[in-house]
MIRO-381038 format. One record per residue: residue in one letter; x, y, z of N, C-alpha, C, O in turn. Coordinates in Angstrom, 3 decimals. Example, Ala and Ser with C-alpha at 12.3 -4.5 7.8 and 13.67 -1.06 7.14 Angstrom:
res  n_c1  n_c2  n_c3  ca_c1  ca_c2  ca_c3  c_c1  c_c2  c_c3  o_c1  o_c2  o_c3
A  13.190  -5.690  7.800  12.300  -4.500  7.800  13.200  -3.300  7.800  14.236  -3.319  8.465
S  12.850  -2.250  7.080  13.670  -1.060  7.140  12.900  0.030  7.870  13.409  1.138  8.039
This chain:
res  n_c1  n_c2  n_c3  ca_c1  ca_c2  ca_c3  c_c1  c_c2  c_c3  o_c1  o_c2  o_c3
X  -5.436  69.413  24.184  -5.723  68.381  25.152  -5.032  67.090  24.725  -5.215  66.595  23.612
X  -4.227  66.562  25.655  -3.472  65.569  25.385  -4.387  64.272  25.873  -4.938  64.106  26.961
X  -4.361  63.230  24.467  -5.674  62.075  24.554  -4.729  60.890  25.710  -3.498  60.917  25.704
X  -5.291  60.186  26.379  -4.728  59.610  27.655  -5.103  58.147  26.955  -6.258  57.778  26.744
X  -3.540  57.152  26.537  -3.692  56.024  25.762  -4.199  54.943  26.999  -3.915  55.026  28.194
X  -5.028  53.922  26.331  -5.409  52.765  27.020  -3.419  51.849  27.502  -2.390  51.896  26.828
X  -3.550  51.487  28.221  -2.301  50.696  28.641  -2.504  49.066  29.132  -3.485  48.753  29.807
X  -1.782  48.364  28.845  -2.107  46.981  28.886  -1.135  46.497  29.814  -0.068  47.108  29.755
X  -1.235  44.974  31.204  -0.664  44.853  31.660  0.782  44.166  30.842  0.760  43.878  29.646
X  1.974  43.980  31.706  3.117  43.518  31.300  2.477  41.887  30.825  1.552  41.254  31.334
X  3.444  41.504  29.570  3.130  40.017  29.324  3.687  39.346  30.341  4.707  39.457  31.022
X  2.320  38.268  30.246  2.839  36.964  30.909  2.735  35.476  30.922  1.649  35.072  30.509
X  3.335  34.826  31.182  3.281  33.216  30.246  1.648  33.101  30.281  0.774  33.605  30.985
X  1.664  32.205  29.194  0.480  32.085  28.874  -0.070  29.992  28.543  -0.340  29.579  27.415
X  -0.083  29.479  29.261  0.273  27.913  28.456  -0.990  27.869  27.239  -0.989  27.798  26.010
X  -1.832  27.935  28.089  -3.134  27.961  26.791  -2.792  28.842  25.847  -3.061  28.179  24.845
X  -2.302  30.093  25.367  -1.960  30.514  24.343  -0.909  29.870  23.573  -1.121  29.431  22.442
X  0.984  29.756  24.549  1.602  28.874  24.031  1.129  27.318  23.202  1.448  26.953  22.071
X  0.221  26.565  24.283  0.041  25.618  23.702  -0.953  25.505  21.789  -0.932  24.613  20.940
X  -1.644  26.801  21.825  -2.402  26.813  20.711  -1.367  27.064  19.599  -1.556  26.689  18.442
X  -0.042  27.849  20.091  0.606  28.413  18.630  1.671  27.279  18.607  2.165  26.971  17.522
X  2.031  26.674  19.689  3.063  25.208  19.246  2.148  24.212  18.252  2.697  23.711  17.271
X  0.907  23.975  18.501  -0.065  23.291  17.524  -1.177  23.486  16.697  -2.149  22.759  16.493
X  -0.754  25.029  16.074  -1.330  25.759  14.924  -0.941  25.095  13.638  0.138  24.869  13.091
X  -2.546  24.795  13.265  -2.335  24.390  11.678  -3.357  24.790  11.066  -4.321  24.960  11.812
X  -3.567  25.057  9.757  -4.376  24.726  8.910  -5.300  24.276  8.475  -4.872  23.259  7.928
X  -6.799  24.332  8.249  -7.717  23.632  7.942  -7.841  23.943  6.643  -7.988  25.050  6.123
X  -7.750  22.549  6.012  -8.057  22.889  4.827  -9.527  23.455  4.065  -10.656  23.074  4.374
X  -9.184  24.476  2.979  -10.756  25.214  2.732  -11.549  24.049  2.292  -12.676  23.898  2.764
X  -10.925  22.954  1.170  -12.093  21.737  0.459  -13.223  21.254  1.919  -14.443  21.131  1.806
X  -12.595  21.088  2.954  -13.197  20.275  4.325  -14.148  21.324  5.281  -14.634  21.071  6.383
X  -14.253  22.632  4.462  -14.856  23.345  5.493  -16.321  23.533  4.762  -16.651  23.280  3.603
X  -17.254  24.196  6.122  -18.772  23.991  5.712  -18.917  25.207  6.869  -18.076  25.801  7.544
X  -21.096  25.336  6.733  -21.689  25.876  7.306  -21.372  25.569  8.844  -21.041  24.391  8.976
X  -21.377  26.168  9.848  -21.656  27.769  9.978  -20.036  28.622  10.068  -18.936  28.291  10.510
X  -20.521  29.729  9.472  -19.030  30.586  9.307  -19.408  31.753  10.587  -20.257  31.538  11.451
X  -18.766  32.730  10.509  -18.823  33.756  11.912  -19.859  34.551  11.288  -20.211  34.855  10.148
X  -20.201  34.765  12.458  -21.837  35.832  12.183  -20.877  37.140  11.919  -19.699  37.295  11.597
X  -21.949  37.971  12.212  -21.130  39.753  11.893  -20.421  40.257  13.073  -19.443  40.994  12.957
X  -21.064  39.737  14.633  -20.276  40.322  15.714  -18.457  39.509  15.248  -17.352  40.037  15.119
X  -18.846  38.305  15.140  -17.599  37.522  15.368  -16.789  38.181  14.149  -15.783  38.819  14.460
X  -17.147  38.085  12.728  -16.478  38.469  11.748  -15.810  40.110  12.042  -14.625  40.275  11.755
X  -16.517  41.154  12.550  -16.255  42.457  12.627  -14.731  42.138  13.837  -13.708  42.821  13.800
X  -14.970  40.922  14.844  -13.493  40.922  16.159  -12.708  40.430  15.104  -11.693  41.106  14.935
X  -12.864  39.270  14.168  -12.032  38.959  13.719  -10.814  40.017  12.697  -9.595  40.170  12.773
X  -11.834  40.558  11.819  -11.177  41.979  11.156  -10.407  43.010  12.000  -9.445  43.524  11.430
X  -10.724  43.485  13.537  -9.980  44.233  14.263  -8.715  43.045  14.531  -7.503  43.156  14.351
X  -9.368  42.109  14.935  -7.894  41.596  15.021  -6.575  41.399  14.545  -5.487  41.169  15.072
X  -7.252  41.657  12.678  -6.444  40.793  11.843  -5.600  42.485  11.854  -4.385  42.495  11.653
X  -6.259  43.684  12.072  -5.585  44.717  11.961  -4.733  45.207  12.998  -4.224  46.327  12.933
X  -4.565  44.473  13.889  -4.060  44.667  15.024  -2.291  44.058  14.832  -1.978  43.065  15.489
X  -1.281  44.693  13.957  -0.420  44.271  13.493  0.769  44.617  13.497  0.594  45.834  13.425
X  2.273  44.436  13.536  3.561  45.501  13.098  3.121  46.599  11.957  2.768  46.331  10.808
X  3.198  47.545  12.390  3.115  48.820  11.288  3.293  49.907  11.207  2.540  50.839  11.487
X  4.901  49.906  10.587  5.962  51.195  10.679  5.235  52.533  10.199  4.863  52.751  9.046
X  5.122  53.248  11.114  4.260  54.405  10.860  2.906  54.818  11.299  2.273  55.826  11.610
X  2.773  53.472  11.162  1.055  53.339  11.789  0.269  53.795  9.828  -0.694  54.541  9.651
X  0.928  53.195  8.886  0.190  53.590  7.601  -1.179  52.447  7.472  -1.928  52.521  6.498
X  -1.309  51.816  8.133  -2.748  50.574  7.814  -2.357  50.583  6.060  -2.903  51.260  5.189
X  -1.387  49.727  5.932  -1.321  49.218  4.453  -1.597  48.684  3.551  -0.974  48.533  2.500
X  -2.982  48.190  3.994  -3.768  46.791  3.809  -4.983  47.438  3.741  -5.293  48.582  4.073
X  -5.810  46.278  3.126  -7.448  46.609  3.023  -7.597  45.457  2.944  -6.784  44.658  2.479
X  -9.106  45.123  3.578  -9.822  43.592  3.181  -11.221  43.557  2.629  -11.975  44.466  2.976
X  -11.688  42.571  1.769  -13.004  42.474  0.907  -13.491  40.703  1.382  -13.120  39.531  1.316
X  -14.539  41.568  1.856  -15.256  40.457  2.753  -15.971  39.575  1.488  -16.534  40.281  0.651
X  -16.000  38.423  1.308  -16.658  37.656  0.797  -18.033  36.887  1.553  -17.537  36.118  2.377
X  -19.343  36.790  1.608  -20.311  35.730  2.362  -21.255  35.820  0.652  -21.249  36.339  -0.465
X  -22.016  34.812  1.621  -23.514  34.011  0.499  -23.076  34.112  -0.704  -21.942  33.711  -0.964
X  -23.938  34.702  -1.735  -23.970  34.720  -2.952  -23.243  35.483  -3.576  -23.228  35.306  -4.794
X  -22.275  36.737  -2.942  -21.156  37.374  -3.528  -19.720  36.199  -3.794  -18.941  36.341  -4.736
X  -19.634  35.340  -3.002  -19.274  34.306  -3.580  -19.217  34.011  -4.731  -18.195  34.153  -5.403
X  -20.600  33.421  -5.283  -20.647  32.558  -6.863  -20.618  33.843  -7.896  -20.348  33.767  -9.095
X  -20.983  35.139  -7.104  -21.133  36.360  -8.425  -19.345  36.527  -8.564  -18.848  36.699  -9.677
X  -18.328  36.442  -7.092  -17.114  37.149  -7.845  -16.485  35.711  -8.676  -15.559  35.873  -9.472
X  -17.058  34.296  -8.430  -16.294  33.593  -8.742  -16.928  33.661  -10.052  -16.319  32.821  -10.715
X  -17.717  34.138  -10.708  -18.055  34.172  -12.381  -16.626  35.058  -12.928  -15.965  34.789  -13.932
X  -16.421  35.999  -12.105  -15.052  36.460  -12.710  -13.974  35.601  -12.689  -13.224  35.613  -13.665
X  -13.735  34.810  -11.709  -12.385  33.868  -11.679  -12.482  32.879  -13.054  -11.600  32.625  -13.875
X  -14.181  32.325  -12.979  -14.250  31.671  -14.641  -13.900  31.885  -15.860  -13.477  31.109  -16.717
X  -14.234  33.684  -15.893  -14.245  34.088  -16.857  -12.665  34.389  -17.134  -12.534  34.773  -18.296
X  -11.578  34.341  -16.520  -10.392  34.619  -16.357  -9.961  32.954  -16.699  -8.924  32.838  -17.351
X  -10.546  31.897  -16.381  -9.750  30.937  -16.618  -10.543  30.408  -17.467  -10.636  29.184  -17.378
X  -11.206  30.959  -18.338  -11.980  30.447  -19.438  -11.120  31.603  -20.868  -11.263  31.567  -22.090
X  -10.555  32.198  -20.286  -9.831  33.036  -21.106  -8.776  32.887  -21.904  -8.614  33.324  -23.044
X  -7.812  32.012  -21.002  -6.356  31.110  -20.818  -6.755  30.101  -21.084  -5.906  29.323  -21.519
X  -7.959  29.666  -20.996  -8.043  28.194  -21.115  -9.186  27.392  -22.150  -9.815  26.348  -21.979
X  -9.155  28.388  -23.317  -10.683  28.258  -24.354  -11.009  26.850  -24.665  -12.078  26.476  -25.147
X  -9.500  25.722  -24.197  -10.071  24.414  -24.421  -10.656  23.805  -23.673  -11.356  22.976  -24.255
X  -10.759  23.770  -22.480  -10.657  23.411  -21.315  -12.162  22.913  -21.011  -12.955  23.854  -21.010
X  -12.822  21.476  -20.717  -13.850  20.917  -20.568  -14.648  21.970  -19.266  -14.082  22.476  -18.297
X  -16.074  22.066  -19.637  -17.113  22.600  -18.797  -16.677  22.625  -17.345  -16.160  23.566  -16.743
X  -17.002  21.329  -16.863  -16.737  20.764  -15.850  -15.302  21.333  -14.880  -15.227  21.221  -13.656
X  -14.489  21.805  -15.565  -13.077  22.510  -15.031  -13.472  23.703  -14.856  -13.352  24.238  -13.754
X  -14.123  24.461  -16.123  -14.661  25.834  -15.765  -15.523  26.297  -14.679  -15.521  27.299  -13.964
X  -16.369  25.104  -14.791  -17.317  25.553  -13.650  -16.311  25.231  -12.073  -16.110  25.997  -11.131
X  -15.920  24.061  -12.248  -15.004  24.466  -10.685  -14.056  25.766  -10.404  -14.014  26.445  -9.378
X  -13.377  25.902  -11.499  -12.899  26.976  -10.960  -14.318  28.245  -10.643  -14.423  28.821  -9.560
X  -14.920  28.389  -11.376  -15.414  29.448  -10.465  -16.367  29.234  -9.074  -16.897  29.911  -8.193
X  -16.274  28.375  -9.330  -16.643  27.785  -7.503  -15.703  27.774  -6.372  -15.901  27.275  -5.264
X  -14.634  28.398  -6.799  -13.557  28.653  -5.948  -13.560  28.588  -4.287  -13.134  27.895  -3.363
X  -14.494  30.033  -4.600  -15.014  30.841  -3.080  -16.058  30.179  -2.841  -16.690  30.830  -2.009
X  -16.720  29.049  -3.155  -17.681  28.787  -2.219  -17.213  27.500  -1.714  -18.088  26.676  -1.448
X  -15.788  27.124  -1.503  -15.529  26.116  -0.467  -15.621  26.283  1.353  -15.585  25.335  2.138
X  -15.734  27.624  1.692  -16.219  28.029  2.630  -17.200  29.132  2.841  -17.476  29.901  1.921
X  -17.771  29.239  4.110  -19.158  30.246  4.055  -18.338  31.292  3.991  -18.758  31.989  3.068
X  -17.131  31.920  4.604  -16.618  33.114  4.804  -15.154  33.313  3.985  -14.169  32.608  4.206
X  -15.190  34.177  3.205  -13.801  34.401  2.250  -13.348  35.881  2.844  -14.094  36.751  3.294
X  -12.056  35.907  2.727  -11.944  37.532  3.417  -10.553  37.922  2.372  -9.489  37.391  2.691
X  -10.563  38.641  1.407  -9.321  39.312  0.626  -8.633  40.188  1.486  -9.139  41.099  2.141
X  -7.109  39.764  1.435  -6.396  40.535  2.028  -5.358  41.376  1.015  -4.640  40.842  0.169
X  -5.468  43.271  1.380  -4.983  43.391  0.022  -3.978  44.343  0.895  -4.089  45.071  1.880
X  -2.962  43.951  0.019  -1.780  44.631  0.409  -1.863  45.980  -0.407  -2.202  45.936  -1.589
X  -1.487  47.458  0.347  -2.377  48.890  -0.432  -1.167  49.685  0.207  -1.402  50.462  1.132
X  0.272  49.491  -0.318  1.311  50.863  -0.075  0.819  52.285  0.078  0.239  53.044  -0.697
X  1.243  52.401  1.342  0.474  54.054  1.280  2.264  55.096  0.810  3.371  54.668  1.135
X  2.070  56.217  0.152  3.142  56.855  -0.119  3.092  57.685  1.378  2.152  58.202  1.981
X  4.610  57.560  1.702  5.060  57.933  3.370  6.379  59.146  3.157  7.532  58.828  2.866
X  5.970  60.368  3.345  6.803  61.502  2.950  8.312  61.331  4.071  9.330  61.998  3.886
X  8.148  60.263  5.256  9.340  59.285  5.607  9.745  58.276  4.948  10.550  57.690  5.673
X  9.645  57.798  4.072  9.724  56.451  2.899  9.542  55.326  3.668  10.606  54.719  3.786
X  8.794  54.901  4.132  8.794  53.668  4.679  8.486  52.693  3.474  7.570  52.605  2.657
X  9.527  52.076  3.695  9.717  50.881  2.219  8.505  50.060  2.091  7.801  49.686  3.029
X  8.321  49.806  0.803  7.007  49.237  0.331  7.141  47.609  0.441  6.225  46.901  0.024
X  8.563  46.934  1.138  8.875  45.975  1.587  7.895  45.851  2.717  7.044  44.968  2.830
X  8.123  46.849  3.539  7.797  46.803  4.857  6.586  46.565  5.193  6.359  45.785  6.118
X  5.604  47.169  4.530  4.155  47.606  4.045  3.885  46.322  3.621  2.766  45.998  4.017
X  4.434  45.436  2.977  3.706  44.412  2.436  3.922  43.468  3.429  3.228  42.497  3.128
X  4.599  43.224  4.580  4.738  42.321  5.559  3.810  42.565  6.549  3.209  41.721  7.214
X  3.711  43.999  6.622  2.325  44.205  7.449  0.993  43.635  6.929  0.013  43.427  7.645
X  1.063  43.409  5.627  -0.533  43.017  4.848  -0.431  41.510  5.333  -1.429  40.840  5.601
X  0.902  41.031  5.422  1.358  39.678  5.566  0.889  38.894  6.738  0.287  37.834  6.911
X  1.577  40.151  7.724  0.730  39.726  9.126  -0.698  39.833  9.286  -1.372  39.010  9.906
X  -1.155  40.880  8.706  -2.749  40.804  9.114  -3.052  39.864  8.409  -3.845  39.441  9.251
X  -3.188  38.729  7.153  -2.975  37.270  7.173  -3.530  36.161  8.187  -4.597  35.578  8.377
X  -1.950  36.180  8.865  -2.056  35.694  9.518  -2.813  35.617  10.637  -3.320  34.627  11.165
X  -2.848  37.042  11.027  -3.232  37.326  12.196  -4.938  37.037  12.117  -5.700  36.827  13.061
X  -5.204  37.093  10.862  -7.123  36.563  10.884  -7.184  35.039  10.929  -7.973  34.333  11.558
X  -6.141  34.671  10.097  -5.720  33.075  10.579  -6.308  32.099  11.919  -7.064  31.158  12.161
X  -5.207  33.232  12.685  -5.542  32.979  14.210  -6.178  33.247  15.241  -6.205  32.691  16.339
X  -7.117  34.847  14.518  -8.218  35.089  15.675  -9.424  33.724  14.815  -10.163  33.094  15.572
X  -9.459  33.527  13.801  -10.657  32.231  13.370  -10.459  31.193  14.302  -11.337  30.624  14.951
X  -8.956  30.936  14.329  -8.881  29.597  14.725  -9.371  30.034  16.320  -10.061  29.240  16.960
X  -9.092  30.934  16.723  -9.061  31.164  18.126  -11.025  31.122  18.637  -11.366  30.854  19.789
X  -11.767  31.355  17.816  -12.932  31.696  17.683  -13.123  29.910  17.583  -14.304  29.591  17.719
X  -12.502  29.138  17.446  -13.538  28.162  17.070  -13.624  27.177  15.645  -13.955  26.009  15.443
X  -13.196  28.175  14.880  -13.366  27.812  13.346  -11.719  27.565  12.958  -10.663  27.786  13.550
X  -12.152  26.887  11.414  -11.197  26.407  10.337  -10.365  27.833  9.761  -10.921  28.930  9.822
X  -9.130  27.687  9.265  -9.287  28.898  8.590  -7.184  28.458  7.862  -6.095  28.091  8.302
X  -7.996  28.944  6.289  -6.560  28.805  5.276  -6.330  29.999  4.387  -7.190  30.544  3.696
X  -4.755  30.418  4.517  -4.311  31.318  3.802  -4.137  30.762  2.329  -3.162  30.022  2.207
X  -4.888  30.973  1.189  -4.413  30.500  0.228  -4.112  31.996  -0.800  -4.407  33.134  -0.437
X  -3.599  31.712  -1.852  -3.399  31.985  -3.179  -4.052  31.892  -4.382  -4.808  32.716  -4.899
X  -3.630  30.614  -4.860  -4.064  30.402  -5.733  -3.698  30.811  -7.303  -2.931  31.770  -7.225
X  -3.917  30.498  -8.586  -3.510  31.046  -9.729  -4.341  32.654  -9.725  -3.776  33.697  -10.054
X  -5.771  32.555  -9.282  -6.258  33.783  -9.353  -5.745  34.927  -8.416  -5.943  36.036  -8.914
X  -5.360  34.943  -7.640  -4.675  35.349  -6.932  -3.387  36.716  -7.923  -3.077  37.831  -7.505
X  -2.941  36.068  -9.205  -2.070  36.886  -9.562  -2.753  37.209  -10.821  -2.130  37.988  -11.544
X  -4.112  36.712  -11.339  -5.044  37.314  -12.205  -4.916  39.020  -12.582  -4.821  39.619  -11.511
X  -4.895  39.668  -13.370  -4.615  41.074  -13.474  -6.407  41.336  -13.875  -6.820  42.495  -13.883
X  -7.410  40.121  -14.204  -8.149  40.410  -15.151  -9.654  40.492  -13.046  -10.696  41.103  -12.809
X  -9.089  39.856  -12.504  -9.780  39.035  -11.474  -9.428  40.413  -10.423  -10.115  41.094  -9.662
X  -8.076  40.412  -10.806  -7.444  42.005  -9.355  -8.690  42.981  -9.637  -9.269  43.520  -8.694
X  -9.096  43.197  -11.018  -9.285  44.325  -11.693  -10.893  44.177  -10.866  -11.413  45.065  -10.191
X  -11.474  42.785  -11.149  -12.548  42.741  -10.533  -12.992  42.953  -9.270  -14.085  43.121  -8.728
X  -11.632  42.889  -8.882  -11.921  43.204  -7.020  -11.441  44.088  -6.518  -10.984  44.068  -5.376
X  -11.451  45.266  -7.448  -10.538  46.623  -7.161  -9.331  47.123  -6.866  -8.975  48.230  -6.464
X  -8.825  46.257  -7.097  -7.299  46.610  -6.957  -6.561  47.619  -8.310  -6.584  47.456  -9.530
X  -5.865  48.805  -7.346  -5.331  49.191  -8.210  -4.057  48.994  -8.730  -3.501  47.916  -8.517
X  -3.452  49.945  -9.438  -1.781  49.453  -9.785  -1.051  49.665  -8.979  0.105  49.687  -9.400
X  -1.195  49.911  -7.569  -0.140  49.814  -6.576  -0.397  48.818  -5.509  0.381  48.650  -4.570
X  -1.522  48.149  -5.673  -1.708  47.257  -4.628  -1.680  45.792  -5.008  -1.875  45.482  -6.183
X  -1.435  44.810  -4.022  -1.469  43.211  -4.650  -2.255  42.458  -3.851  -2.346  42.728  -2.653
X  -2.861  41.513  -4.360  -3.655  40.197  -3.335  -2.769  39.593  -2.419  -2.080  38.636  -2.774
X  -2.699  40.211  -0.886  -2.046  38.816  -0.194  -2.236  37.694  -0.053  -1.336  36.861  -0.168
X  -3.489  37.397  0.237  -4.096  36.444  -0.132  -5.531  36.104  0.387  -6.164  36.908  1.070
X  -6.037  34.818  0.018  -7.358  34.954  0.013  -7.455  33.742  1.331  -6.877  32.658  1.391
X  -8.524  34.453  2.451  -8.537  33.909  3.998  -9.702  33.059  3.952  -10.792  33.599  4.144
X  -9.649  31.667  3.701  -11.234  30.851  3.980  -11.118  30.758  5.361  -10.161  30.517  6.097
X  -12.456  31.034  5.585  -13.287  30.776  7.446  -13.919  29.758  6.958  -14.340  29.620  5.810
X  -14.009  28.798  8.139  -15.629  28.478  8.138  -15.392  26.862  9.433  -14.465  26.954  10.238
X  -15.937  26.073  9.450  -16.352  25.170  10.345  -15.541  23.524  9.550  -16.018  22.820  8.660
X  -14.606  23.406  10.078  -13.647  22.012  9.540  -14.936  20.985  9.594  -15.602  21.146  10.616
X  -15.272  20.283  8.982  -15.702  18.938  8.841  -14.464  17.510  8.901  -14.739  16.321  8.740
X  -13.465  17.947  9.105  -12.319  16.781  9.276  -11.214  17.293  10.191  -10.805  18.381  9.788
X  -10.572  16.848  11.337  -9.428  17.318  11.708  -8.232  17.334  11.135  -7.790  16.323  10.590
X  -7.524  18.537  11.185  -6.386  18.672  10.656  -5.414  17.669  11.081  -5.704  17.102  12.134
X  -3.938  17.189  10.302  -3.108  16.644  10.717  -1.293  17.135  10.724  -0.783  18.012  10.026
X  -0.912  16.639  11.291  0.413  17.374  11.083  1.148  16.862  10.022  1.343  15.663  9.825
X  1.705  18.121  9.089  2.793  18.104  8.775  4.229  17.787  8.764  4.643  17.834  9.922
X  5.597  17.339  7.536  6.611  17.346  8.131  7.145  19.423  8.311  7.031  20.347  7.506
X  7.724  19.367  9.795  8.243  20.756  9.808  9.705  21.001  9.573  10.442  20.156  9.066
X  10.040  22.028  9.908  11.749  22.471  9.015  12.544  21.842  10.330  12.014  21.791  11.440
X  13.478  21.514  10.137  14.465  21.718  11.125  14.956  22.943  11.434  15.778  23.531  10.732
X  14.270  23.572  12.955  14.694  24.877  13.163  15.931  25.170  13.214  16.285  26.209  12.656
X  16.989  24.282  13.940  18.201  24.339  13.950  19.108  24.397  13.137  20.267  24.745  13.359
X  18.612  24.038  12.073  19.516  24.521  10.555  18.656  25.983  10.046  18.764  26.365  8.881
X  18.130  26.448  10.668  17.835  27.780  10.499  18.060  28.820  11.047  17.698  29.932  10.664
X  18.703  28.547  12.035  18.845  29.638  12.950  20.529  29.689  12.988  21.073  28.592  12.863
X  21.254  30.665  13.122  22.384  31.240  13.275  22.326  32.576  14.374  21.372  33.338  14.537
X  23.626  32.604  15.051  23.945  32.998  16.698  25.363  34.109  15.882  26.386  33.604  15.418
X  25.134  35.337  15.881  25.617  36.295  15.219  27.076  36.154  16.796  26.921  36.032  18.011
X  28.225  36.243  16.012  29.417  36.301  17.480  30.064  37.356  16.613  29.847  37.342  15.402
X  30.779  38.193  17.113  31.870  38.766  16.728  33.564  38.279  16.674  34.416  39.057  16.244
């Protein structure tokens, strides 16, 4: 029995969408607070963020939801990682860093997870997909209402911190997604000059 796919109409301009991605930015995580997305909102946001380019259809990615008090428990590991590197380092530094994750109610790990593809689909490729789903939670938050920043961070390339959050030896932190409710409006940035970026291939 052949399964009969859902089909979507043809695109079409959109200004309210255009206008949101010409003036997409950033909220920073320090400025964000209570309330973060409940579970209906958090569960659209996760389909969304999976909703992505992905050669093969391998879902290359995995995410580790952060809320409440799993917060301050994983950030005892980020301490203990920068209390490691850092045996001099005054109280007061230690304890911020492991307060990391509680600059917003909602943290979401995005982990980039190469699947082996008996077509080789390059492990380049695979990691741009982890890249987009990123983003793409980025913008269903923002789209929802809320703040929301792709960060990094030093822990981020932690081997001691990966270990804590299950990562194995083939996978990497894309990065770490704060949600939650801006207490300050964002402002703009300087941006690139597109026109020195772009090149018009002629023969």
């Amino acid at each position: 029995m052949t399964e009969t796919l859902k089909t979507y109409p043809l695109p079409s301009k959109s200004t309210d969408v255009l206008d949101f991605l010409q003036t997409r930015r950033s909220n920073l995580a320090k400025v964000m607070a209570e309330p973060g997305p409940k579970e209906e909102v958090l569960n659209a946001l996760l389909e969304i963020a999976a909703r992505v380019p992905d050669h093969r259809k391998l879902a290359p990615w995995r995410f580790v939801v952060f809320q409440g008090k799993a917060r301050a428990d994983f950030g005892q590991h980020i301490a203990a990682a920068f209390m490691r590197d850092n045996p001099e380092a005054p109280l007061d530094r230690t304890v911020f860093e492991g307060q990391r994750l509680m600059r917003a109610p909602l943290v979401v790990a995005v982990i980039s997870s190469p699947v082996e593809c008996p077509r080789g689909t390059p492990k380049w490729e695979q990691q741009l997909s982890a890249g987009a789903a990123c983003f793409n939670l980025c913008l269903a938050a923002q789209a929802f209402g809320f703040g929301a920043q792709w960060l990094t961070e030093w822990y981020a390339y932690d081997a001691g911190v990966n270990r804590a959050l299950g990562l194995n030896d083939s996978e990497q932190l894309a990065g770490y997604i704060y949600i939650g409710t801006p207490e300050l409006p964002s402002t703009e940035r300087a941006r690139p000059d597109v026109e020195s970026k772009v090149t018009h291939w002629r023969s």
